[in-house]
C-alpha distance (Angstrom), angle and dihedral (degrees) to the residues before:
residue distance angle dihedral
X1 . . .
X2 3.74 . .
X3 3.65 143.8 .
X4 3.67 151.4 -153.4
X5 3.67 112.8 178.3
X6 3.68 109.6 -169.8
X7 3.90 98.9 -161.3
X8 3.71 90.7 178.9
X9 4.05 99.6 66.9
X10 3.20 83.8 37.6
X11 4.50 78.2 -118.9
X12 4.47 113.4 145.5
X13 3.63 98.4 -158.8
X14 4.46 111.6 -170.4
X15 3.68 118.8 -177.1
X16 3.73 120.6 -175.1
X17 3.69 120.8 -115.5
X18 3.86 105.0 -173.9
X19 3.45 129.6 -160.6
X20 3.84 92.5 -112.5
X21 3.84 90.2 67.3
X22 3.64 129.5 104.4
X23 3.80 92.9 -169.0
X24 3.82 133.5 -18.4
X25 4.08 126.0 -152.8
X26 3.85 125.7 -134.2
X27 3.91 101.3 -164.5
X28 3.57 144.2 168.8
X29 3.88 94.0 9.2
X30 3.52 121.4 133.7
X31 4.06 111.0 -123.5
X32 4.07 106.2 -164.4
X33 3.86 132.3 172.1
X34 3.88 114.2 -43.5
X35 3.72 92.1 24.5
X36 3.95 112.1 136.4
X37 3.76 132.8 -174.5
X38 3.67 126.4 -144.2
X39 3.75 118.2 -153.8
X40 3.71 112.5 -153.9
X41 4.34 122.2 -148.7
X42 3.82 112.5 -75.6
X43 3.68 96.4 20.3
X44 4.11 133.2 104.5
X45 3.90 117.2 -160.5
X46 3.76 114.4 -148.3
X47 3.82 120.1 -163.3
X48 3.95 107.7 -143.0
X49 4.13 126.8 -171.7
X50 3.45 118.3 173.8
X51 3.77 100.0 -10.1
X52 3.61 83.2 -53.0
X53 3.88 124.7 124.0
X54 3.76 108.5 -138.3
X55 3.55 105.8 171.7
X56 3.87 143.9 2.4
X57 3.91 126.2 -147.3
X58 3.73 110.1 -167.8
X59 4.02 98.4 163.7
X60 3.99 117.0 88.2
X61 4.04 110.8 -123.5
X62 3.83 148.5 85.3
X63 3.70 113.6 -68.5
X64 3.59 125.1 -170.7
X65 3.94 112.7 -127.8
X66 4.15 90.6 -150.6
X67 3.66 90.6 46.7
X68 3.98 108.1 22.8
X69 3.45 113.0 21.8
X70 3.96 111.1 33.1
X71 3.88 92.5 60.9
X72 3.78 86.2 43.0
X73 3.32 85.0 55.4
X74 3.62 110.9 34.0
X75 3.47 94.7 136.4
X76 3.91 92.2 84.2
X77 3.75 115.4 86.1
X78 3.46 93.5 -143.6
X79 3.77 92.3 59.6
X80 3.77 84.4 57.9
X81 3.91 97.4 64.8
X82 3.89 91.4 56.2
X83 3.61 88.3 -111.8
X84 4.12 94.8 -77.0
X85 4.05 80.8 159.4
X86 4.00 122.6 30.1
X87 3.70 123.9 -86.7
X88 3.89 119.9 -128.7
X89 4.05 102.1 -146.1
X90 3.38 127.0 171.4
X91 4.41 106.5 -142.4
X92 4.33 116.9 -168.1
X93 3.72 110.7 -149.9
X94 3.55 107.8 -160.0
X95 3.31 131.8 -168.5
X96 4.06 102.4 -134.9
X97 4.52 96.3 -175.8
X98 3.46 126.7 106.4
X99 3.52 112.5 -100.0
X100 4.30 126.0 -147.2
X101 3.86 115.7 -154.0
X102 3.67 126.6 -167.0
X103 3.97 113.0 -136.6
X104 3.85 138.0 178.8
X105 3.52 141.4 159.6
X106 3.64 121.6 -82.4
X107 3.47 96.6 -156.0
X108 4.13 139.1 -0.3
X109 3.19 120.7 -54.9
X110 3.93 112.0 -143.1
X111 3.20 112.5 -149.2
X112 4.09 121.3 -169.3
X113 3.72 113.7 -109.6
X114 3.83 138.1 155.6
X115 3.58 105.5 -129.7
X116 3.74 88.2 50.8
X117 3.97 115.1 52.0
X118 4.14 88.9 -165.5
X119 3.47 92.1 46.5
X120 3.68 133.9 -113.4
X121 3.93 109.7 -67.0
X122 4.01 107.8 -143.2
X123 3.91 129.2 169.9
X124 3.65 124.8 -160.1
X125 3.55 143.2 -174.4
X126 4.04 134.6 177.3
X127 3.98 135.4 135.5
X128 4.04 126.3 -82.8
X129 4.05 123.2 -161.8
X130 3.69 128.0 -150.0
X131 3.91 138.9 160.1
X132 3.90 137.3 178.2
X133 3.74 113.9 -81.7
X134 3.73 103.4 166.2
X135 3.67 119.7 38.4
X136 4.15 92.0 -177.5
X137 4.12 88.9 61.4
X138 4.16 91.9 35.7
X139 4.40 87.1 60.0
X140 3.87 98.3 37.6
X141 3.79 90.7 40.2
X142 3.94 101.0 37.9
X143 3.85 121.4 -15.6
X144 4.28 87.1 60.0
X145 4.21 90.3 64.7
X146 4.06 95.7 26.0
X147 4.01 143.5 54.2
X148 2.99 94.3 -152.4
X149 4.18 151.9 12.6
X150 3.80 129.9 -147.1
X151 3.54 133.0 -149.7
X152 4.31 79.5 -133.1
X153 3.96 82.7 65.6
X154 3.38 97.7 53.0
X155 3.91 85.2 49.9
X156 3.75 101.4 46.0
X157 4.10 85.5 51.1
X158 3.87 84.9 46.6
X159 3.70 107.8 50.7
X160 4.22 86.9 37.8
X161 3.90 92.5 73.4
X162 3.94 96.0 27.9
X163 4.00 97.3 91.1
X164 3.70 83.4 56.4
X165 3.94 96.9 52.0
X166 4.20 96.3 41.3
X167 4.12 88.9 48.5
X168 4.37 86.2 53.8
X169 3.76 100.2 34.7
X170 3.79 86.7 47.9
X171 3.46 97.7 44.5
X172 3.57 96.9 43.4
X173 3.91 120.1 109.6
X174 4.03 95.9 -5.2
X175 3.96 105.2 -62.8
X176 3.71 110.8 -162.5
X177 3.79 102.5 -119.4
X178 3.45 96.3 -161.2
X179 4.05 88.3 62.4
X180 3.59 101.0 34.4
X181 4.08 96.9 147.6
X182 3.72 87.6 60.9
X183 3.92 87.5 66.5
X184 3.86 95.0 40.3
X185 3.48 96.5 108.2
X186 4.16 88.7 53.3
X187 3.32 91.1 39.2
X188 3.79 94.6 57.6
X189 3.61 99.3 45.5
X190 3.46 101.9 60.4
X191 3.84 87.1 50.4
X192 3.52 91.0 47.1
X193 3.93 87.2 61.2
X194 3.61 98.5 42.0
X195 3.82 93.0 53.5
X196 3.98 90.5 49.6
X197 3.74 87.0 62.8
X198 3.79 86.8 47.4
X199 3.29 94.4 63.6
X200 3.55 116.4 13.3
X201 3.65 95.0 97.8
X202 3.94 91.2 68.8
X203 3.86 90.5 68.1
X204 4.17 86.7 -90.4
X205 3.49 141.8 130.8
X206 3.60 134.4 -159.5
X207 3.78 102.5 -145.5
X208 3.96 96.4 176.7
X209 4.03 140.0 7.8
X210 4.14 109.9 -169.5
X211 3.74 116.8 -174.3
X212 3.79 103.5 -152.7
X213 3.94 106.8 -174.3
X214 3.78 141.0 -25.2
X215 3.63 123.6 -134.0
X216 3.93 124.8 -151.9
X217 3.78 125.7 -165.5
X218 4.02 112.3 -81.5
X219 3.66 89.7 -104.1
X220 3.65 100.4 46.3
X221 3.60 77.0 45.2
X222 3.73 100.5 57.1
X223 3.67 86.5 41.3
X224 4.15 94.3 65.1
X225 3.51 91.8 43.0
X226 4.20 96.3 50.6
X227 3.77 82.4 43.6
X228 3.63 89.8 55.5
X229 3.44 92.6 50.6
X230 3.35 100.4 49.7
X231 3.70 94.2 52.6
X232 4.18 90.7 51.3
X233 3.83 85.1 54.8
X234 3.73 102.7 44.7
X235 4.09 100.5 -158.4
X236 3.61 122.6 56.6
X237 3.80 88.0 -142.0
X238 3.58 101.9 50.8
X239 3.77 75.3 50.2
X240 3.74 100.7 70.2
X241 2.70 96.8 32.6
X242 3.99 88.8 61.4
X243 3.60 82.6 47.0
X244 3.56 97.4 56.3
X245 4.25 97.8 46.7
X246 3.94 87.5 44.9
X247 3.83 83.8 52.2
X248 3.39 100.3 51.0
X249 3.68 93.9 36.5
X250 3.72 102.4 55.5
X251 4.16 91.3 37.5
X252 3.50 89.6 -121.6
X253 3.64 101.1 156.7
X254 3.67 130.0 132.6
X255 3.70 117.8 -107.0
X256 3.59 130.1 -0.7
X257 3.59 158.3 -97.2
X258 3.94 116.5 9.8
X259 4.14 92.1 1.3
X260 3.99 82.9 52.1
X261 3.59 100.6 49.4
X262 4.42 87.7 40.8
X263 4.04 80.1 57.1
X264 3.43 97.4 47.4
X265 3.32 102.2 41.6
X266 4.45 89.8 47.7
X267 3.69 86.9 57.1
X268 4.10 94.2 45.8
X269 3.80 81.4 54.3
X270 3.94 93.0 42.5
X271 3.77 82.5 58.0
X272 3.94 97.3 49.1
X273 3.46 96.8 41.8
X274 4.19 81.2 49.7
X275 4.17 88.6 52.5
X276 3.86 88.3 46.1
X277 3.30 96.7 52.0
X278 3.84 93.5 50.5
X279 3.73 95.5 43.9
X280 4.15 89.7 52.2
X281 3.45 85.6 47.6
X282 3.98 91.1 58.5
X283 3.88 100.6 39.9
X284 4.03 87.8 50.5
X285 4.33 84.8 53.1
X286 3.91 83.8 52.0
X287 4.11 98.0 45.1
X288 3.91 88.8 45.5
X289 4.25 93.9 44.1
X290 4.23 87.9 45.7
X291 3.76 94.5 47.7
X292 3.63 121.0 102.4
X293 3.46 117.5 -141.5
X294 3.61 138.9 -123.9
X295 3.51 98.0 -106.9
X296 4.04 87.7 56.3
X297 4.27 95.3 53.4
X298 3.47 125.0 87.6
X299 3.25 104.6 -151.1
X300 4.58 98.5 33.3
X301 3.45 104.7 118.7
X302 4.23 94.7 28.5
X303 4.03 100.6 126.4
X304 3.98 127.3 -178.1
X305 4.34 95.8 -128.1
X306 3.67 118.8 -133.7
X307 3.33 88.8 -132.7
X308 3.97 133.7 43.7
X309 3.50 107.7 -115.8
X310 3.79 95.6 -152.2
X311 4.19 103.0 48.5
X312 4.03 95.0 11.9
X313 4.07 88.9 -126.4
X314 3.81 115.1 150.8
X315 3.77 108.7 -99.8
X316 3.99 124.9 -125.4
X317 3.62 100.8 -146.6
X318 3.77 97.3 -86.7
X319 3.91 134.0 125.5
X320 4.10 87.3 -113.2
X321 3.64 129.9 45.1
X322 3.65 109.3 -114.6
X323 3.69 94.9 -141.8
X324 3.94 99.3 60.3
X325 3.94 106.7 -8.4
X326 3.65 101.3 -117.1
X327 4.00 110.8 162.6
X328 3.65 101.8 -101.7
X329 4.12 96.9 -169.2
């Protein structure tokens, strides 16, 4: 808050300087003799005639015009005349703290990517810092057509060109979209720079840019985190089949009663059936590692004919045909 105190007309004048203000501008008032100005923490006053800055007070306190501020300002020519007749002055209150703004994307962002032919669709949100750094460029850019400048102006201007900035900083040299936090840091310096330009010729700085999260779509979402999973386990298989026990272990099965003990008991026989499978698959690996082959056997491939190869009478099963006793085997 600050004050002129007329003590003359006997007149206590307070104007409000909020905290939300980047500067605030006493003008048109007359200041005469025993008028005093009291400069509040965090804020410069600037005396301006004509467009002209004519003096700076950066210390908090009460100064005296008479005994303070005329010979600090002796420049004036109506500070010469002891203020017989009032003074028209124009006084800047500026705000001179760092101040933290909260941002976020009004709508998705989307952001150019092969495996997606609409683009990836990305929100994001964080905090940016700025203060006044240049009090010449802040009155011929802003204080000469305004009263006064909010922090929620600084914002709106901001957020407008922000789309613009996460779409090229993203974009720029391949950024894995998939991972996007992991580039954060990156990401928000480059923006940080850009916006400094943005705004540096209204006597402002941009002192810090954080980017705090990104958020995908639920599905894209769902996706990274399946992926994830999958990659932690390895084998799809060995991945159900974790699903399954942790599912029938923790009773996590929707609904209740007869349809939950149905579900639990399908998946207990999911998991047999899974064990079975494995341990047939072993035994059969045994059978066919112990088994001789044909090559090996003396007598594989030894076969009683139908027929006696010597007469061509129809054999009865015997070692000799009963016709002309040739040796069959």
């Amino acid at each position: 808050m600050s004050l002129f105190k007329n003590q003359f007309a006997n007149v206590v004048e307070w104007e409000e300087f909020r905290d939300d203000m980047i500067f605030w501008k006493w003008s048109n008032r007359e200041i005469k003799k025993g008028s005093r100005l009291i400069i509040r923490p965090g804020q410069d006053a600037i005396f301006i005639n004509n467009g002209k800055i004519e003096g700076i007070f950066t210390d908090e306190g009460d100064y005296n015009i008479e005994s303070q501020i005329i010979p600090f300002l002796s420049t004036l020519k109506g500070f010469k005349f002891g203020f017989n007749s009032g003074m028209r002055v124009e006084v800047l209150f500026v705000n001179t703290k760092e101040f933290t703004v909260k941002w976020g994307t009004k709508n998705a962002i989307n952001i150019p990517t092969p495996m997606l032919p609409g683009g990836m669709p990305i929100r994001a949100n964080g905090t940016f810092n700025f203060k006044v750094n240049d009090y010449m460029a802040l009155i011929d850019k802003i204080a000469g057509v305004k009263n006064s400048y909010l922090v929620e102006d600084v914002k709106i201007r901001i957020v407008s060109i922000l789309d613009q900035l996460l779409m090229k900083w993203i974009s720029r040299e391949g950024k894995d979209m998939f991972n996007l936090q992991a580039n954060s840091f990156e990401i928000a310096k480059g923006i940080k720079e850009d916006l400094d330009m943005q705004i540096i010729d209204s006597g402002m700085t941009i002192t810090g840019f954080n980017i705090m999260s990104f958020n995908y779509p639920e599905k894209i979402q769902e996706m990274i985190a399946k992926t994830a999973s999958h990659s932690m386990i390895g084998d799809i298989q060995k991945y159900q089949q974790v699903e399954m026990t942790d599912g029938i272990s923790s009773g996590k099965v929707k609904g209740g009663g007869v349809a939950a003990d149905m579900a639990g008991m399908m998946m207990g026989m999911n998991v047999a059936n899974e064990m079975m499978k494995n341990m047939n698959q072993n035994q059969n690996q045994n059978h066919n590692q112990n088994q001789p082959s044909q090559g090996n056997n003396p007598s594989g491939g030894n076969k009683i004919p139908n027929f006696c190869p010597n007469c061509g009478e129809k054999t009865s099963g015997g070692n000799f045909c009963s016709n002309c006793g040739q040796k069959l085997v």
